[in-house]
Every structure is written in structure tokens, then in C-alpha cells.
ROBA-234940 format. One record per residue (C-alpha): x, y, z. Coordinates in steps of 0.2 Angstrom, whole numbers, padded with zeros to 4 digits, always signed. Layout:
// residues N
XYZ;...
This chain:
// residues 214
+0000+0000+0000;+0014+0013+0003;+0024+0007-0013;+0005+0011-0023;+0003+0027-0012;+0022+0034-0015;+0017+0029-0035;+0001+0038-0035;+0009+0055-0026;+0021+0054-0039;+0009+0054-0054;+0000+0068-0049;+0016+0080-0044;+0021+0077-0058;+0004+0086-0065;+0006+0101-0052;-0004+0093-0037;+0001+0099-0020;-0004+0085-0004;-0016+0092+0010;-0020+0079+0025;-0034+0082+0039;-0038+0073+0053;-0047+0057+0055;-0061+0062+0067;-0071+0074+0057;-0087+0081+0062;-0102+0082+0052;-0099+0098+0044;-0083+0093+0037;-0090+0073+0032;-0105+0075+0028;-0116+0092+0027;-0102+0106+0017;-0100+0092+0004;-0122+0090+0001;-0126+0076+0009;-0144+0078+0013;-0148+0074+0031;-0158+0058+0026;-0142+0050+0017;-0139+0033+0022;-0121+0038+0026;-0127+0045+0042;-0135+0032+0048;-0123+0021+0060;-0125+0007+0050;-0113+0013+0037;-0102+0026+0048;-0093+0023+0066;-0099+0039+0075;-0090+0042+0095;-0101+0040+0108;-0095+0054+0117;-0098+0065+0103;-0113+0060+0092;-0110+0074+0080;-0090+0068+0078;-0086+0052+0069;-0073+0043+0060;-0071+0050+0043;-0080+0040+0030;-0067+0048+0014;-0053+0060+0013;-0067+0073+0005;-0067+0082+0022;-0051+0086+0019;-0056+0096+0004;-0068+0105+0011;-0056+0110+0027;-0043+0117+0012;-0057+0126+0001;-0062+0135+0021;-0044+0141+0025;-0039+0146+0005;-0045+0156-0009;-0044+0148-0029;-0038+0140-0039;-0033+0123-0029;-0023+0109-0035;-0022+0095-0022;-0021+0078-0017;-0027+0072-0001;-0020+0054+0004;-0026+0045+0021;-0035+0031+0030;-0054+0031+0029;-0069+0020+0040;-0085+0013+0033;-0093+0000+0048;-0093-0014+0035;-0092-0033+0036;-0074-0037+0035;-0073-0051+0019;-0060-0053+0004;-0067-0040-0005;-0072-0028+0009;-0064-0020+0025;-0071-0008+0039;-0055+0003+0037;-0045+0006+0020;-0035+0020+0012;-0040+0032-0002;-0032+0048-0013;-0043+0062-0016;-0039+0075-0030;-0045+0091-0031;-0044+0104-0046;-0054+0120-0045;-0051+0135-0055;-0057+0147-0069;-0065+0135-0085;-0062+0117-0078;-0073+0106-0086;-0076+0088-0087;-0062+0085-0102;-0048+0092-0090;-0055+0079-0079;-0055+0064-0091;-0037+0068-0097;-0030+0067-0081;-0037+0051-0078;-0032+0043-0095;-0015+0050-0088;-0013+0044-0071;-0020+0026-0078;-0006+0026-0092;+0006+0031-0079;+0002+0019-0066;-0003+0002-0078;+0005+0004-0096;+0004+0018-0109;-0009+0003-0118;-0022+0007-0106;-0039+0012-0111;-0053+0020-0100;-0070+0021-0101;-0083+0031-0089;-0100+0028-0084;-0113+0040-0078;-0115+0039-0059;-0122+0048-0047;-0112+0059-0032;-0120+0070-0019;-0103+0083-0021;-0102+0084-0040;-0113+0085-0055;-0110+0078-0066;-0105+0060-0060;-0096+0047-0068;-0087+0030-0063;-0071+0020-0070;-0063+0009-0056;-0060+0026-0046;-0075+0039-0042;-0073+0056-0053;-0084+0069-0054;-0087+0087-0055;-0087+0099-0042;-0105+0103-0036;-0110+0122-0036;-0117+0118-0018;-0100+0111-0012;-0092+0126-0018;-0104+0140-0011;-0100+0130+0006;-0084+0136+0006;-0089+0154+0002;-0082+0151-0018;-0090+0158-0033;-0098+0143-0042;-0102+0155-0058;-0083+0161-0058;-0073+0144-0055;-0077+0126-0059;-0068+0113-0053;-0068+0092-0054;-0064+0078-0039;-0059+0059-0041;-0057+0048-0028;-0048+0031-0028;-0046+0016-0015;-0026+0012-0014;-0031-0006-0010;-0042-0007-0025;-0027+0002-0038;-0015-0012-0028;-0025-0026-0030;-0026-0022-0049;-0006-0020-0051;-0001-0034-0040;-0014-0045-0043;-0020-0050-0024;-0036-0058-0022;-0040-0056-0003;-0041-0037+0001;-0039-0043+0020;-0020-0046+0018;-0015-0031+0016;-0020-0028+0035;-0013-0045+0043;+0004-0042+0044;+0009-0057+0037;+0026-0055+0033;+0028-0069+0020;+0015-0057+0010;+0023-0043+0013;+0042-0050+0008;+0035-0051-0010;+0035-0032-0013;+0050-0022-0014;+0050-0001-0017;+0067-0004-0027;+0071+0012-0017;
């Protein structure tokens, strides 16, 4: 996961992308409300999100999105950033899900971004991280922080005005797009692992089979 991680950072600074981290205990403004998420969304309910008992409003962050909205509060346009880190979803633990796993945000907003800024980045980073052969296709999806939505095997999508206005940002003067990817999910494709549950075992015959080359 840190070889995929260090790859990924590398792939985007490349394209000008700064890294912005936040904390792991986010409260709902941050998680939930500044990024639209309407207050019957099934995310808030505990049966897919680990609130604190102390602190009903305060829960384990479900993606690395509150980062974004945390950056877009404390700075002004335009914004090019990455925002790597561990994320919690109160999931049944199985080969193909986990209650915990890593993600990388990205985040462009500035004056005229549209969705083909957003498409060639993600033909880029593919071609950079599995072969300059690689092909891409997106599907329509929907996102309650951007329209339009679309899907490959990482979330990307465009930034909604609502998020924007949020953040006190002029959503008729800039534009931007997001994407999200899981680390274990671009790790499983590259290295060809079958259980996502290895990657948390410390099993050191599975992790002797992977080398930086640093």
C-alpha cells in the first residue's frame, strides 16, 4: 500500500498537485453536510459510519473529501491537491471488503475546468500507473458533491456548485472536478492480490513479496 501510495503521489506531482492531509475524526460539517449530503443519506446512519459515543456529531471520517472542504475554508482559488489517508465505513470485513482502508482524493478547481480536464487526467494517471496501452472508459453515476458523475474503477466527478458556495467560492466564476480512488483497489489491480484482508494481517511472507526498489 505505501509502494501504490508513493506511485500515486508521484503521478500527480508530476501534473502540479500539492498533498493536503486532515484529521481522522471529522465532524459532520466537514464529512457530511459542506459536501451536500442531505440529512436523510444513508451515510449518516450508523450502520454505514462509526460515530464516537461521546460526541454524536464527531465520527470517524468516511473519505478524505473532508479534507477538501477543510482546504477550500482556509484558502482562496484556484486549488490543485491531493489528499491521501486512511478512511472508515462500519462494513463486514470479507476478501473484498474492510471496515477501514486507504483512499487519494484529487481536487482541481479553477477558472473554465470542465469535465475533459477531468477525463485527461485520468487517462493520464491510468497510463502512468498500468501501461501507456491502457484504455478507459466512464459511466454515468451519481455523487452528492459533483454533477455531473461518472465512474471507472476510481470515483470522478465534478465539483457541485453547492460544495463550492459551502466554502464561500463563486460557483459562476470557478469550476472545478474531484476523483477519488481506493489504494487497495489500484494495488489489488497492479499486483494481482485476491484477498483485500492481507494487506491488514501483517503477514510478513505477504509482505516479503513487494520491494520499493528504493
Amino acid at each position: 500500500l505505501s509502494i501504490v501510495a508513493d506511485e500515486i503521489r508521484e503521478v500527480f506531482n508530476r501534473l502540479g498537485f500539492t498533498v493536503a492531509e486532515g484529521p481522522e475524526i471529522e465532524d459532520d460539517w466537514h464529512n457530511f453536510s459542506a459536501l451536500n449530503f442531505p440529512e436523510e443519506h444513508p451515510a449518516r446512519d450508523m450502520q454505514d459510519t462509526f460515530f464516537i459515543d461521546q460526541a454524536p456529531s464527531m465520527a470517524l471520517r468516511t473519505h478524505t473529501s473532508s479534507v477538501q472542504i477543510r482546504m477550500m475554508e482556509r484558502n482562496k482559488p484556484p486549488f490543485r491537491m491531493i489528499m491521501p489517508g486512511r478512511v472508515y465505513r462500519n462494513e463486514a470485513v470479507s476478501a473484498r471488503a474492510h471496515c477501514f482502508f486507504h483512499q487519494v482524493e484529487a481536487l482541481y478547481v479553477d477558472e473554465n475546468v470542465s469535465f475533459a480536464d477531468l477525463k485527461q487526467t485520468l487517462l493520464h494517471f491510468a497510463r502512468e500507473m498500468f501501461g501507456t496501452e491502457t484504455k478507459i472508459r466512464l459511466r454515468p453515476s451519481n455523487f452528492t458533491n459533483t454533477e455531473p458523475s461518472a465512474e471507472m474503477d476510481i470515483s470522478c466527478t465534478v465539483v457541485h456548485p453547492n460544495v463550492l458556495k459551502n466554502c464561500n467560492i463563486d460557483p459562476d466564476k470557478y469550476t472545478g472536478f474531484a476523483l477519488g480512488m481506493g489504494i487497495e483497489r489500484i494495488a489489488i489491480l497492479k499486483y494481482q492480490v485476491k484477498d483485500l484482508r492481507l494487506f491488514s494481517q501483517n503477514d510478513l511472507r505477504f509482505l516479503k513479496q513487494f520491494s520499493s526498489g528504493k
